[in-house]
N, C-alpha and C positions, 0 to 999 in steps of 0.2 A: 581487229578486223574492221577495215572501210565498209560505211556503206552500199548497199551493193555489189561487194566484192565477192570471185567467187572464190572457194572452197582453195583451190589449184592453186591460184593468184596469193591467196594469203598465205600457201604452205612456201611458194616460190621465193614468196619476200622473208621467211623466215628461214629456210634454206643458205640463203643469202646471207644474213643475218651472222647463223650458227656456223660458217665458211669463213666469212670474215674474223670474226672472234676466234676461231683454230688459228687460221693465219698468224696471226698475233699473239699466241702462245696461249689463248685461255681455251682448254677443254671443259665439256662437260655431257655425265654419260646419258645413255638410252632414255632413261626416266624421267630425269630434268627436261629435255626436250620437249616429250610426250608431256607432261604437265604443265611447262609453259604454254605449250601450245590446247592443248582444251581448255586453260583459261583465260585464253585469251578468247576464247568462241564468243559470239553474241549470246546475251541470256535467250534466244530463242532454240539455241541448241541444247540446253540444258539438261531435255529429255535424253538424251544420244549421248551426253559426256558422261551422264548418270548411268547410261545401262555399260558403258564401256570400262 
């Protein structure tokens, strides 16, 4: 995640991301998603990926 980015913007560009990579023959399920993506969160959100 950019600084200053919000929340929306960084889900959009991974969206994107996990779109492009199907296109191109590489799946990957619900989970992996979900876990790329809250570690990717700044260590400020740490509290939120922990209760999640």
């Amino acid at each position: 995640m950019e600084e200053n980015e919000s929340i929306q913007t960084m889900f959009g560009r991974f969206q994107t991301i996990i779109n492009e990579l199907s296109f191109l023959g590489r799946t990957y399920d619900n989970f992996d998603h979900v876990d790329k993506f809250l570690r990717s969160l700044p260590r400020k959100w740490r509290p939120q990926v922990t209760a999640l």
